[in-house]
VEXDREN-2710 file (C-alpha; in Angstrom, 1 decimal):
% VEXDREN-2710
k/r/px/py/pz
1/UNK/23.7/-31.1/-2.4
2/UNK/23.6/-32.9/-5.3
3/UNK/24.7/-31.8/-9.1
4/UNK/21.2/-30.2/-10.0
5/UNK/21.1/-27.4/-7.0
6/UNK/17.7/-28.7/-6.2
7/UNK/17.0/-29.7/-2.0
8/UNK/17.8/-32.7/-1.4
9/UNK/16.5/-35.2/1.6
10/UNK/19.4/-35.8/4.2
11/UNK/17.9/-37.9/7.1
12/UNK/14.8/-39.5/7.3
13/UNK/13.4/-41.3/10.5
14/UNK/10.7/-42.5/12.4
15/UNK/9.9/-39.0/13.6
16/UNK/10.4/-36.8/10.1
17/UNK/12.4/-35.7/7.5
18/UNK/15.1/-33.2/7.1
19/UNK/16.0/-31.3/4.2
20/UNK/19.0/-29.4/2.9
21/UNK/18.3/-26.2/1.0
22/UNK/20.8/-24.7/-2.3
23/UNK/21.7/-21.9/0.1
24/UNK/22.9/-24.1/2.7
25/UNK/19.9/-24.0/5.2
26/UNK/17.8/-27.2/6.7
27/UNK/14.5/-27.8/7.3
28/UNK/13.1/-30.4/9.6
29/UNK/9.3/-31.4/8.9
30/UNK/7.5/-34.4/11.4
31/UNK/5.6/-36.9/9.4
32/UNK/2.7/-36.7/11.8
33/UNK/3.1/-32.4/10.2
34/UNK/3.7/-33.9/6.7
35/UNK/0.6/-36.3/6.3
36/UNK/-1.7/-33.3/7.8
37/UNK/-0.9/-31.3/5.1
38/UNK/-1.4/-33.7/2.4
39/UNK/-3.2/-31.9/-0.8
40/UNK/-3.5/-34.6/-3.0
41/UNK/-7.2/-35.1/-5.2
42/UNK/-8.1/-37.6/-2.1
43/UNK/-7.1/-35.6/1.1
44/UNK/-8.7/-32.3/-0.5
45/UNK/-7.7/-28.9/-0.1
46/UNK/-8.8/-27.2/3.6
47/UNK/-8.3/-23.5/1.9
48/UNK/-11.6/-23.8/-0.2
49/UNK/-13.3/-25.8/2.7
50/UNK/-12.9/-29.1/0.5
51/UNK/-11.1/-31.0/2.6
52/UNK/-11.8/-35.0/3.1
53/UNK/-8.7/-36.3/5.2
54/UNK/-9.1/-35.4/8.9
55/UNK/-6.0/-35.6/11.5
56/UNK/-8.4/-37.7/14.1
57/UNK/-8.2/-40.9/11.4
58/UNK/-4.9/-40.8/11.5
59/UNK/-2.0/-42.4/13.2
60/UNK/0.5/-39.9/15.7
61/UNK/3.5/-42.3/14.7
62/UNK/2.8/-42.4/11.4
63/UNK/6.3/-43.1/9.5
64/UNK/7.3/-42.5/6.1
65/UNK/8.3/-46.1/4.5
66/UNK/10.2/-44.0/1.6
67/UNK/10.9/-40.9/0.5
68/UNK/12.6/-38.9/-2.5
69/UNK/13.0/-36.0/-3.9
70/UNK/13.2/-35.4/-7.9
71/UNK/15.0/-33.4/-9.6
72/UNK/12.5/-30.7/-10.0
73/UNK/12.2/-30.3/-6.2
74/UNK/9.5/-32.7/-5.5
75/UNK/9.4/-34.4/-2.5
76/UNK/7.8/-37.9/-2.7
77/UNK/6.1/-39.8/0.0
78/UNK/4.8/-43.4/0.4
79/UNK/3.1/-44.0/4.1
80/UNK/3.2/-46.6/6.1
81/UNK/-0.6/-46.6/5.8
82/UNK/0.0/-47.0/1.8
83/UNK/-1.2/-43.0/1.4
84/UNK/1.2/-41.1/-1.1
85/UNK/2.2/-37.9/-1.0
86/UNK/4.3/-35.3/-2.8
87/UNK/5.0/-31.9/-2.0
88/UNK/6.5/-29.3/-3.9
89/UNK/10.2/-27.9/-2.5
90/UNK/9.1/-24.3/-2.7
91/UNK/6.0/-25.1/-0.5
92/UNK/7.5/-27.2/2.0
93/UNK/10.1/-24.1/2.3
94/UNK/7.3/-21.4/2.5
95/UNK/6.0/-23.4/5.2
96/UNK/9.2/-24.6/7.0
97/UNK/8.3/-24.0/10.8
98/UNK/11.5/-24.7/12.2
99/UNK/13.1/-20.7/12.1
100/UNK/11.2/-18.2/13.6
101/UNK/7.7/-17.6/12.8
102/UNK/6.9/-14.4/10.5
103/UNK/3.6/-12.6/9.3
104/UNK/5.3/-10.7/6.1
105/UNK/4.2/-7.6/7.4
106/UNK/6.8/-4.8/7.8
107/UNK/4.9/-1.3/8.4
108/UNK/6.7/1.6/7.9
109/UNK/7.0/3.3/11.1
110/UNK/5.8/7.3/11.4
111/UNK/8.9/10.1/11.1
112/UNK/8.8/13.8/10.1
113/UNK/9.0/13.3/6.5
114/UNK/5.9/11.2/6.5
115/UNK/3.8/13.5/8.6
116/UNK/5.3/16.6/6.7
117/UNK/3.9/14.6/3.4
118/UNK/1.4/12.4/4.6
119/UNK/0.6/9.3/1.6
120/UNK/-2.7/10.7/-0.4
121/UNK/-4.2/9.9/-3.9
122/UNK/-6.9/11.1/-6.4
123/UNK/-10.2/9.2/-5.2
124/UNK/-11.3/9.6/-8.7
125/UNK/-8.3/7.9/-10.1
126/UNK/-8.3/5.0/-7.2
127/UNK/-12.0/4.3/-7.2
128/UNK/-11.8/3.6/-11.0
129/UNK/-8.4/2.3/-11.8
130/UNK/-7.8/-1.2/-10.0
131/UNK/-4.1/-1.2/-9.9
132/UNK/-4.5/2.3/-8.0
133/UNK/-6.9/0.9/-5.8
134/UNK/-4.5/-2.1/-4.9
135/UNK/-1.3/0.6/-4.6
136/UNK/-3.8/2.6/-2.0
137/UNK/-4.6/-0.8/0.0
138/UNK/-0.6/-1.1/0.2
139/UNK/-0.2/2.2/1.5
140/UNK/-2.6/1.3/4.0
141/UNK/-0.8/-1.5/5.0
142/UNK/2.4/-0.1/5.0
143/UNK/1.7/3.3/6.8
144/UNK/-1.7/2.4/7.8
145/UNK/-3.2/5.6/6.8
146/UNK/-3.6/7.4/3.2
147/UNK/-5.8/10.4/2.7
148/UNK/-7.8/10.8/-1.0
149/UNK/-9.0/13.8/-2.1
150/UNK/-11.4/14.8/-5.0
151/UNK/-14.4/12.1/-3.9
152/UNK/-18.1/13.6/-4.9
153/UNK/-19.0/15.5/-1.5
154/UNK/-22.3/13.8/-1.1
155/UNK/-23.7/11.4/1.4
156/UNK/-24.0/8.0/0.2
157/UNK/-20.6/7.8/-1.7
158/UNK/-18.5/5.9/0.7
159/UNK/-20.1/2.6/1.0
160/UNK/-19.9/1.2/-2.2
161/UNK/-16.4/2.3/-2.6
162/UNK/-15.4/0.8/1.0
163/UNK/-17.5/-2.3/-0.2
164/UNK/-14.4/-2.8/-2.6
165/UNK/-12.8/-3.8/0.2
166/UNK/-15.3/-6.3/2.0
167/UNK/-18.6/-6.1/4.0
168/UNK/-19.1/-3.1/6.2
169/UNK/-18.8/-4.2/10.0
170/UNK/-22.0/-2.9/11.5
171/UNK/-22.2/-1.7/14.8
172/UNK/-25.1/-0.4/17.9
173/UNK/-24.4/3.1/15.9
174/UNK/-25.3/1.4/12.6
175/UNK/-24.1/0.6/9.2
176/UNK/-22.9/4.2/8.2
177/UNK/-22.4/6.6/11.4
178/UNK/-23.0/10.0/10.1
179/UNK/-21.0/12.3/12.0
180/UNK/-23.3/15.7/12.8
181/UNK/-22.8/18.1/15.4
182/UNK/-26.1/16.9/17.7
183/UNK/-25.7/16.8/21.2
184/UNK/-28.6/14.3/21.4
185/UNK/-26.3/11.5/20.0
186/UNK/-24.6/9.0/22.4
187/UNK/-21.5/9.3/20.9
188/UNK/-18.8/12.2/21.7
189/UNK/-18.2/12.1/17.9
190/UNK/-20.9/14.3/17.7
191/UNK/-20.0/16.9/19.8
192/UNK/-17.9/19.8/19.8
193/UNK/-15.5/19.3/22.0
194/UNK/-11.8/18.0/21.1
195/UNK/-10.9/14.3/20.9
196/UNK/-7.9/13.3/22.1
197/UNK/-5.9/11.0/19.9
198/UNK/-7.6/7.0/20.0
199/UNK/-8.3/4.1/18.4
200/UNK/-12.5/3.0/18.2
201/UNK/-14.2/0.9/20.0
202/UNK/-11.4/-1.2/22.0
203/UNK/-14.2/-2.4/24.2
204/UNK/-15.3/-4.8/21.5
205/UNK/-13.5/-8.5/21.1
206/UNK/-13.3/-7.3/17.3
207/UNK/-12.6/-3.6/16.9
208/UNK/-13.3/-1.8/13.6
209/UNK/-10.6/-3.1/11.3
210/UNK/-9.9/-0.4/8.8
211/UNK/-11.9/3.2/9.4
212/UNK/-13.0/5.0/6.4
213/UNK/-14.2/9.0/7.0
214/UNK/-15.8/11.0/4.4
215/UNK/-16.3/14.9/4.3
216/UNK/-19.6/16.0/2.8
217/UNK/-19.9/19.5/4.6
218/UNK/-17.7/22.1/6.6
219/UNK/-18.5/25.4/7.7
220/UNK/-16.2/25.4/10.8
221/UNK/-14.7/28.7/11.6
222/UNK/-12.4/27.6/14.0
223/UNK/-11.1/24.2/15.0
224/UNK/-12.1/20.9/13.6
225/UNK/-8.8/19.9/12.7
226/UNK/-8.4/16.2/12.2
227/UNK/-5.2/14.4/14.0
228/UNK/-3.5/11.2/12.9
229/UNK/-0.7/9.3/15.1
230/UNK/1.1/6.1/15.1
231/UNK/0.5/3.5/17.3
232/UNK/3.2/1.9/16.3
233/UNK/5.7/4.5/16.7
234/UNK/4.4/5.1/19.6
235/UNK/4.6/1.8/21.2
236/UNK/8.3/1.5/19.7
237/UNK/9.3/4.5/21.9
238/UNK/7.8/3.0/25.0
239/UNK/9.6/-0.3/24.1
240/UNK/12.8/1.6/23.8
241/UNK/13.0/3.8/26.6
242/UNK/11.4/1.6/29.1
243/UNK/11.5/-2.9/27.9
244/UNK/9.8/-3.5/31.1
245/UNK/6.9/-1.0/30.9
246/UNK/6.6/-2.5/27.4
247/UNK/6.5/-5.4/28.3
248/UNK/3.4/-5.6/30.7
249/UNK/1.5/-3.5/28.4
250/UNK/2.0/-6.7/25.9
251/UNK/1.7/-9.0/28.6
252/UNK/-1.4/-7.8/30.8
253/UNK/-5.5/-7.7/29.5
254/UNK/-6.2/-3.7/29.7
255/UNK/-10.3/-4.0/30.7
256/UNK/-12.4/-1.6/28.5
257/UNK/-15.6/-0.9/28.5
258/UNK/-18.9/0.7/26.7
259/UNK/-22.2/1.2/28.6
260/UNK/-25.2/2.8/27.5
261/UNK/-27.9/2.4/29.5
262/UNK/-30.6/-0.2/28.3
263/UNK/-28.3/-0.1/24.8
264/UNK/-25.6/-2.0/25.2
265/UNK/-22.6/-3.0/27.8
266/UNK/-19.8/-3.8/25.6
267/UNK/-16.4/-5.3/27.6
268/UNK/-13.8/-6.6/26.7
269/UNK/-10.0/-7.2/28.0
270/UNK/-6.9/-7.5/25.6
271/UNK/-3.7/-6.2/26.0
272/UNK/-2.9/-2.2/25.1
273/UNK/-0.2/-3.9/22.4
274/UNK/-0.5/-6.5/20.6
275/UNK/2.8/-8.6/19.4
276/UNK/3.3/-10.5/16.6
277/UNK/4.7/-13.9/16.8
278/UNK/8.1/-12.9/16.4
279/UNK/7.6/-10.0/18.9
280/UNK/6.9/-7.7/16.2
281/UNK/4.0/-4.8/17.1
282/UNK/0.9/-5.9/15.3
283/UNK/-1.8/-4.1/17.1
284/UNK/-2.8/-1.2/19.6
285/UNK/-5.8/-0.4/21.3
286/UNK/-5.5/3.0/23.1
287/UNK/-8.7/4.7/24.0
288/UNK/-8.0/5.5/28.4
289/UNK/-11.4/7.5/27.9
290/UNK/-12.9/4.3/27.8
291/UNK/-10.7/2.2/30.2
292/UNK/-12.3/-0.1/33.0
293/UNK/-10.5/-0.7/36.2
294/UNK/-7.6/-2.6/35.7
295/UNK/-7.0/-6.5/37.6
296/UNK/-3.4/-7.6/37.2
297/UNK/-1.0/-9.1/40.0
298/UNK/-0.6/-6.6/42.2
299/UNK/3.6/-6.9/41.4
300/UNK/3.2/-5.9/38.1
301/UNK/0.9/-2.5/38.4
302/UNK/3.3/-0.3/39.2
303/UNK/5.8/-1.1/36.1
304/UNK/2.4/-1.1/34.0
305/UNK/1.4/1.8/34.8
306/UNK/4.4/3.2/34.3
307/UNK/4.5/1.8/30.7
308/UNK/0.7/2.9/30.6
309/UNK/1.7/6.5/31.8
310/UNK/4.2/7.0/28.8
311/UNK/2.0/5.5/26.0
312/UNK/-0.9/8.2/26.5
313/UNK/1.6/11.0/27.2
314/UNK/3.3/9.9/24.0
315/UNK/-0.1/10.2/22.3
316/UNK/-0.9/14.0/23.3
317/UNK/2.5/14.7/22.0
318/UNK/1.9/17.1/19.5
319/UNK/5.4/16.7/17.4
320/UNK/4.3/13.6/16.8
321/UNK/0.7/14.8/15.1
322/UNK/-0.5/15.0/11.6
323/UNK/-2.6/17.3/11.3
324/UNK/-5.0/17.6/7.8
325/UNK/-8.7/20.2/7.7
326/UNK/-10.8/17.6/6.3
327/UNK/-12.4/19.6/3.5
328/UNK/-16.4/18.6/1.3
329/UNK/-14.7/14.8/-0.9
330/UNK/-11.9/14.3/1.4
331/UNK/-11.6/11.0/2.4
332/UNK/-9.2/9.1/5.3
333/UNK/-8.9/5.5/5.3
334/UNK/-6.6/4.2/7.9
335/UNK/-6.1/0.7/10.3
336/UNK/-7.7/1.3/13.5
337/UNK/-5.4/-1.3/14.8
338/UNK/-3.1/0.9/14.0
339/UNK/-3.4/4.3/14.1
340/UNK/-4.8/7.0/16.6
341/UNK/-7.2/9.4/15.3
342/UNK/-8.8/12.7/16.7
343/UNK/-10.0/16.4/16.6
344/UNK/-9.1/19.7/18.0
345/UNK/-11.9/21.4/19.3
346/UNK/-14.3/23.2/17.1
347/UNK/-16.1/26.3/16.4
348/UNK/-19.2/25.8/14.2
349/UNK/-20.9/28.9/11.5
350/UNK/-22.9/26.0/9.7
351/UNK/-22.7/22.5/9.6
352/UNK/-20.0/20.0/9.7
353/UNK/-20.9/16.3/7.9
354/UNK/-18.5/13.0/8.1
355/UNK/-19.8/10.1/7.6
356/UNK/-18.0/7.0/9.5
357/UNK/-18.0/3.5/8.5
358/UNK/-15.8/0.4/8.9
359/UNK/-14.5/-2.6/6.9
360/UNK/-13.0/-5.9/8.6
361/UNK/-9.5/-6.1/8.7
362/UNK/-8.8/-9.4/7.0
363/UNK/-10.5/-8.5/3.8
364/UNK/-8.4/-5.3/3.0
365/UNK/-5.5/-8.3/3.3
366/UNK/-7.5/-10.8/1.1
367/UNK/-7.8/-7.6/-1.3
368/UNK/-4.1/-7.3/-1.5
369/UNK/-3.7/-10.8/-2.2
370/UNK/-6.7/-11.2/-4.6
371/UNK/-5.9/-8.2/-6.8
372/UNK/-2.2/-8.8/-7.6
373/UNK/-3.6/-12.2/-9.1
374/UNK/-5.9/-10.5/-11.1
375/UNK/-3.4/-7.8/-12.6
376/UNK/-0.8/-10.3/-13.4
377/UNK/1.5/-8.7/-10.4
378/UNK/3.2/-10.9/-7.7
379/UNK/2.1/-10.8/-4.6
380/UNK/5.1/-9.7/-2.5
381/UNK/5.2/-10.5/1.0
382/UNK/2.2/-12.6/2.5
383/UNK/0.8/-10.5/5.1
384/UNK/-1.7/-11.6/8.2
385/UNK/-4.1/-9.8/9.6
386/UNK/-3.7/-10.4/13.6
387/UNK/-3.5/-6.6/14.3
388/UNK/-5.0/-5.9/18.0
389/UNK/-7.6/-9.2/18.2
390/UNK/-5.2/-10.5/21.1
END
């Protein structure tokens, strides 16, 4: 390392470069990987879509005829094509690819303290205060849930506040699902009866991202309470008591599917978890209600199954409910790719009013990378939104 502390270059071949960090660690980066991510003025930058360099117009076994690296951690390249290059050192080690791939996101798995205290706020205090609104979007992200309480209880009111997230995902049940008892309605939602703990609409190749349910009215004189689980914590059980159940549940396309005649036939097949790329759990979709038969070898159904079997007893277990009475401006945002949501059975005097809508996933994480910008904050650790997309 030399006398500044700053990375220096320590070989540098026909194949790449390798660099050695202040703390001791190396990095290796492939010229063909460094020229690719050139963002000088002339190459352009792909994250705004201006981009002018492509990969196809350049050479595989492009070499680097030098390279150094400044004192101020800049590594400088000249190509054997004549291009230059330079890269900052902070860049080049936020991108190193050479350790195990990571997504930044560490959710806080589900315990008794958290559904003995489940995370809330004032709706009035996060819908007008944007550094409350961006510590609500991390509490999404880090427990996938948070309850507000205090919002007007009047129809209408949650779309421009979930538009502060990003564009409403529209669906066959439309923009804004109001949830009324009325047996006429295709969905169960609107029904009496109870809901086991799921997550919506699995059968779809992009399932409602983050969920968003408002209370306008309640006269229920018995039941009706609203139930919140884990998915994650669930899945971590499975994956501790049984690896190999686990493991096929990860492995294997669950088939799920939603058919209403001359509506629609949605399918689609993705696997009950979804792992990160360092293993990590980054999505669930559990819904058996709407399962389609299953096609995997026949060697592996009985261990799936098995896992399978475990999952949805874990999600009827009622230790490991939070329970909340949705009352007129109560509000529950939470990840559907995350957590299980349902409702005990219920006894109507009146009329009960929710009204449903969804917001994609990736713009609650382009939220909590926009706002912290915009209030000066840092951004902490990146996080991706892979969740249960496959």
């Amino acid at each position: 390392m030399n006398d500044a502390g700053t990375p220096e270059i320590i070989t540098r071949d026909t194949s790449g470069i390798t660099i050695a960090w202040p703390d001791g660690m190396r990095s290796r980066f492939h010229n063909i990987w460094l020229r690719d991510n050139c963002r000088c003025a002339h190459c352009g930058t792909p994250e705004t879509g201006r981009r002018r360099s492509r990969l196809s117009g350049m050479a595989l076994d492009i070499t680097a005829v030098d390279g150094a690296m400044s004192r101020d951690g800049t590594l400088s390249i000249r190509w054997s094509d004549d291009h230059r290059s330079t890269f900052a050192s902070d860049w080049l080690r936020a991108h190193a690819y050479d350790t195990a791939p990571a997504d930044g996101f560490n959710p806080r798995l589900w315990d008794d303290t958290v559904r003995a205290a489940a995370p809330s706020r004032d709706f009035a205090e996060v819908d007008g205060d944007p550094a409350a609104f961006l510590d609500m979007l991390r509490c999404v992200r880090d427990y996938g849930l948070c309850l507000l309480h205090g919002a007007p209880a009047e129809g209408g009111k949650l779309e421009p506040f979930a538009l502060k997230i990003g564009p409403l995902q529209e669906s066959n049940f439309g923009r804004v699902q109001d949830l009324v008892i009325d047996a006429t309605k295709q969905s169960v939602a609107n029904r009496t009866v109870a809901l086991k703990p799921h997550t919506d609409e699995p059968y779809r190749a992009s399932p409602p991202g983050i969920v968003l349910f408002h209370c306008i009215e309640t006269d229920a004189t018995g039941g009706g309470t609203s139930l919140f689980m884990d998915g994650f914590e669930l899945a971590s059980r499975v994956r501790a008591e049984d690896p190999a159940g686990f493991a096929a549940l990860a492995r294997h396309p669950q088939r799920f599917r939603r058919h209403f005649a001359d509506d629609v036939d949605l399918q689609a097949a993705f696997p009950v978890i979804a792992l990160g790329p360092g293993g990590d759990i980054a999505g669930v979709r559990i819904n058996d209600r709407v399962a389609a038969p299953l096609a995997i070898p026949p060697d592996d159904v009985e261990v799936y199954y098995r896992g399978l079997h475990r999952l949805l007893r874990l999600a009827e277990d009622e230790s490991l409910m939070l329970r909340r009475t949705l009352r007129p401006g109560d509000v529950a945002i939470f990840d559907n790719h995350r957590i299980l949501h349902g409702r005990s059975e219920l006894t109507l005097n009146g009329r009960r009013w929710l009204q449903w809508l969804g917001v994609d996933r990736g713009d609650l994480f382009s939220r909590l990378r926009i706002l912290p910008d915009r209030l000066g904050q840092p951004r902490g650790a990146d996080s991706h939104a892979r969740g249960a997309y496959g």
